[in-house]
N, C-alpha and C positions, 0 to 999 in steps of 0.2 A: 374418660380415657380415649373414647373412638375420635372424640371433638377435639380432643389436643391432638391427636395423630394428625387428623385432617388438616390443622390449621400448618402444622409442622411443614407438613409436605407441600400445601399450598403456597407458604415461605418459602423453600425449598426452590421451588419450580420458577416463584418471579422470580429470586434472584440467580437461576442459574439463564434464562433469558434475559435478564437486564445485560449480564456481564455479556454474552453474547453479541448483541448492540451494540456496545462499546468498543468492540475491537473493529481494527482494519479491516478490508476486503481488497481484493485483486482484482475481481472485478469491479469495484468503483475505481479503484487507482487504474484500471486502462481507459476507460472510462474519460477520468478526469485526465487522460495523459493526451487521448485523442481531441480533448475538445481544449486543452489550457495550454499545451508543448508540443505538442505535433509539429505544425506548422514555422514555430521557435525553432524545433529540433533540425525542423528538413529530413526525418527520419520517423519510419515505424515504431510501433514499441518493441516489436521484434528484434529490431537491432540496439533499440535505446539500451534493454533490459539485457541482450548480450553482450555488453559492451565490459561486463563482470561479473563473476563468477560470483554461486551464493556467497561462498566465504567471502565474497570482497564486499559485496554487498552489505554482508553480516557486519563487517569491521566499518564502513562506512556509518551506517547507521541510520536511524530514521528523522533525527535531528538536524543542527545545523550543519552537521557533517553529510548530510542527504541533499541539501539546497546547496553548497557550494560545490558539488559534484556533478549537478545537473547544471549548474552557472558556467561549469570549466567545461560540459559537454555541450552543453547548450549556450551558447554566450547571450546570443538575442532574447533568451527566455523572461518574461516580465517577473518582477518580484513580486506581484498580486498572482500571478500562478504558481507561487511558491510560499504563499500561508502557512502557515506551521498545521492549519486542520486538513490542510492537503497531502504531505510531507509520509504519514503515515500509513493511506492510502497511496501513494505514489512506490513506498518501500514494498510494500508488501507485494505487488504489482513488479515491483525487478526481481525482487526476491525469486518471487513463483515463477517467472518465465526468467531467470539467469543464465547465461549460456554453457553450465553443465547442468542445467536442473530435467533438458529432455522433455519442456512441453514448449509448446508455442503457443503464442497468443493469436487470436483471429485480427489483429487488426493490421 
């Protein structure tokens, strides 16, 4: 009985760090905004990411509706900086610094 508890919980635990791993970050999306859109943008992320509110952000979304919003903000932006495995990281990154969300980014 002690050796099934253990193994249980030992499941338990990779899989609750696997799913961890798989989600976005904010900080890789400022990250990847400083080193792949910055310079595209002509602007911080500061302002990139105030440029809409969570909720707008929220309705935009992290998909194709996330790259043609940075393409209408960013017109010069390359579409190899716009990868769909970037897109996710680059949301979550407007999201967190949005211009009612009250944090600012250091970049």
């Amino acid at each position: 009985m002690n050796k099934i508890v253990k193994i249980a919980l030992a499941t338990t635990l990779i899989l609750g760090m696997g799913s961890v791993t798989l989600n976005a970050d904010a900080g890789k999306g400022q990250k990847l905004y400083l080193k792949k859109l910055k310079g595209a943008c002509g602007m911080n992320g500061a302002k990139m990411a105030a440029k809409h509110s969570q909720d707008e952000w929220e309705e935009i979304g992290n998909g194709a509706g996330l790259a043609k919003e940075i393409k209408t903000i960013c017109p010069s932006a390359k579409d190899k900086a716009l990868k769909e495995k970037y897109l996710k990281h680059y949301y979550d990154f407007f999201y967190e610094f949005a211009n009612d969300s009250g944090n600012v980014p250091s970049c």
